[in-house]
PAKOL-704286 format. One line per 5 residues: number of its first residue (from 1); their letters; for each residue x, y, z of C-alpha. Coordinates in steps of 0.5 Angstrom, whole numbers. Layout:
BEGIN
NUM	a	X,Y,Z | ...
***
This chain:
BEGIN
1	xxxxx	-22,-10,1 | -14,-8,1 | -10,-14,4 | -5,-11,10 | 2,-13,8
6	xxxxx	5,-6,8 | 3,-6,16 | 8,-12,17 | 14,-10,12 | 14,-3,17
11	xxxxx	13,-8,23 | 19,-12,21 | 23,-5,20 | 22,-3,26 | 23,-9,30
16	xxxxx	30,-9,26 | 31,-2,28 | 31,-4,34 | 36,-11,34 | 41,-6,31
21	xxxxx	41,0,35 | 44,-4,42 | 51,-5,37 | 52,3,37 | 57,2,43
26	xxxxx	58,6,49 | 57,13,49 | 62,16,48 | 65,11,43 | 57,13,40
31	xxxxx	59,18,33 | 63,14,31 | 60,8,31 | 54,10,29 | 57,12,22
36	xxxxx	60,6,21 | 53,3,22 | 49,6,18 | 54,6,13 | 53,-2,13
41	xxxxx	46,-2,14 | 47,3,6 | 52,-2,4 | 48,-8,-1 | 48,-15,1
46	xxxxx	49,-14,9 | 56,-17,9 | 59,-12,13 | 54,-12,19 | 58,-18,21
51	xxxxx	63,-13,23 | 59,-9,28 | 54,-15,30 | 55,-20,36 | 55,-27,35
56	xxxxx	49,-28,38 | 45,-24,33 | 49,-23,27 | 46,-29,23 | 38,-27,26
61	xxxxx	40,-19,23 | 43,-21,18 | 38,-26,14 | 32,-20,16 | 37,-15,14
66	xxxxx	37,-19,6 | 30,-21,6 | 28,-13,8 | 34,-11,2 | 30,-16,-2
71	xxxxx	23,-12,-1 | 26,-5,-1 | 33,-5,-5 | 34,2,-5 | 32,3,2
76	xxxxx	37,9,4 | 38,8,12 | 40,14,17 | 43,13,24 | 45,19,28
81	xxxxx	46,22,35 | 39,25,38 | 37,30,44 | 39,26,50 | 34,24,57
86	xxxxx	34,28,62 | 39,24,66 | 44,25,61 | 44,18,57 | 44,19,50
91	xxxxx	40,16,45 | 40,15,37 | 35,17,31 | 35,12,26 | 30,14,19
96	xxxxx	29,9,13 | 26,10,6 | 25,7,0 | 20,5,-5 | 18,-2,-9
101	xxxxx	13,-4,-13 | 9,-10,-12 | 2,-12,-15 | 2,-6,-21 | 3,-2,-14
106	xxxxx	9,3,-12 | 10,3,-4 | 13,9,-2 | 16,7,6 | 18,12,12
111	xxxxx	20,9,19 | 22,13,25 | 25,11,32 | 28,14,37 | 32,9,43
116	xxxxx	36,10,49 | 41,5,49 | 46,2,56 | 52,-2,54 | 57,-6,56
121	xxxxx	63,-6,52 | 59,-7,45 | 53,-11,47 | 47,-10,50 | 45,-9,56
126	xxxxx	39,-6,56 | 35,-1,52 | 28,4,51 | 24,5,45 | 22,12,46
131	xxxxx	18,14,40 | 17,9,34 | 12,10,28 | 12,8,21 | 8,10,14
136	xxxxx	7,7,8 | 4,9,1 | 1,6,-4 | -2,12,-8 | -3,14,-15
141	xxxxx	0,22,-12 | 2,24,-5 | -4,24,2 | 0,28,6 | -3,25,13
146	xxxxx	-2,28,21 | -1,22,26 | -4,26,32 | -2,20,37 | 3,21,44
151	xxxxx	9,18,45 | 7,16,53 | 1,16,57 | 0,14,64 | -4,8,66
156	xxxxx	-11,8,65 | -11,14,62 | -15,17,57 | -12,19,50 | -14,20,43
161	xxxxx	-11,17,37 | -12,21,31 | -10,19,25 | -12,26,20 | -12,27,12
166	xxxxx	-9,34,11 | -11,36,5 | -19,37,4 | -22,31,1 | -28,35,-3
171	xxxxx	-33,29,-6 | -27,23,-5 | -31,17,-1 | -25,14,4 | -26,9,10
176	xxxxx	-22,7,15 | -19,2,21 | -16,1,27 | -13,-3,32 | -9,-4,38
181	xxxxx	-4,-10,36 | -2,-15,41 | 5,-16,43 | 5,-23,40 | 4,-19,33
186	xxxxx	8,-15,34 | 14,-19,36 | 12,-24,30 | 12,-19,26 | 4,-22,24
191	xxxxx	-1,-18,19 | -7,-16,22 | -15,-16,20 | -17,-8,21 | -24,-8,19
196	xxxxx	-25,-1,14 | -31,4,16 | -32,10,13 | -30,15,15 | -33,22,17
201	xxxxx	-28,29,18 | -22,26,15 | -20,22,17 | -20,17,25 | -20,20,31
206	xxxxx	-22,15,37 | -21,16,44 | -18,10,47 | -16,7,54 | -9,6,56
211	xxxxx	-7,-1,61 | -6,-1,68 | 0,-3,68 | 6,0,65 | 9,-1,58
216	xxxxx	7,-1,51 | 1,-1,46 | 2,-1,38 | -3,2,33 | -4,0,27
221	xxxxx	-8,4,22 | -10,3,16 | -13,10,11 | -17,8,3 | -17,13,-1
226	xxxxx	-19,14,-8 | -11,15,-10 | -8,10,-5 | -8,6,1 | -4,9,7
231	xxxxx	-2,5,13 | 1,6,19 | 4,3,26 | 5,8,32 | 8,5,39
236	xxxxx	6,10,45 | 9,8,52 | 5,7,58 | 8,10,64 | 7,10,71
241	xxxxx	9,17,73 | 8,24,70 | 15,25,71 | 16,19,66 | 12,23,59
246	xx	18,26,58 | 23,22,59
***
């Protein structure tokens, strides 16, 4: 059975994702400041994070930083502006992709967050994670695949977590798994153990429950393919209002 690590590389990028971008500074000092961090982010060794990190996390970032350098070496990273809340507070997409080859395997990785970030001078203050997902393939030829899962739900709802091969499979024998990952996971960046099944009509398709509490749930999927294995994370908010979905 395929081993999980490619699924606690994506959660390693995204909780790095999510350390570097309160540093992006006020709003309006936000353009700028997002240019010089994604160009440190795209600078290799991770020496000039320093400049643009606080004291309290520059030593923790910068070794994440190099740990994932090492893995992804020619991981190009993107940091710019994104469509603002409706209460006018901005926020930021960062993007990374990279390739490497590991175990006679090529990994091909794609991350996505979108934050919303308060800050007091160049520090933190607070932040939302409004949307975050990752993939990551390890196939002999390309398995495009459709995440049909939502950004937020309410609490206690019902929802489906879809994850979809989109080109037929004809004859091709492929299995399946998912999991909800625990915060502890998460924060540790764990591997986790998905049990595989087969699958039937393409791919996983589960309807699942939200909490009852607001905050957060993160998926981890995994998809075997006779050419490759793709895994995938998906964090979807819980929120306690409708008026919340669409923040």
């Amino acid at each position: 059975m395929p081993h999980l690590k490619p699924i606690a590389l994506a959660s390693s990028l995204l909780a790095l994702c999510s350390a570097l971008m309160p540093l992006i500074g006020r709003a309006a000092d936000a353009v700028p400041l997002s240019s010089r961090l994604q160009q440190a982010l795209n600078t290799p060794g991770g020496e000039a994070l320093r400049g643009l990190l606080a004291d309290e996390y520059a030593s923790d970032l910068e070794n994440r930083f190099r740990i994932f350098s090492a893995k992804f070496p020619d991981a190009r990273w993107s940091v710019r502006p994104a469509e603002p809340l409706k209460n006018g507070q901005p926020t930021f997409a960062v993007e990374v992709r990279g390739r490497r080859e590991a175990e006679s395997l090529s990994y091909a990785l794609e991350a996505n967050q979108r934050l919303a970030f308060l800050t007091e001078g160049k520090l933190i203050t607070g932040e939302e994670v409004i949307s975050e997902q990752s993939i990551l393939r390890s196939a002999s030829k390309p398995l495009p695949i459709s995440l049909l899962i939502p950004d937020a739900v309410l609490t206690g709802s019902r929802y489906d977590v879809d994850v979809i091969f989109d080109q037929p499979l004809g004859h091709a024998m492929v299995a399946g798994g998912l999991i909800a990952l625990t915060p502890a996971q998460v924060s540790l960046q764990s591997t986790p153990d998905i049990q595989l099944a087969p699958m039937h009509g393409g791919g996983i398709f589960k309807s699942v429950q939200a909490p009852f509490t607001p905050g957060s749930q993160t998926w981890a999927a995994m998809l075997v393919h006779p050419d490759g294995v793709i895994t995938v994370t998906k964090r979807v908010r819980v929120v306690s209002h409708e008026d919340e979905l669409i923040p």
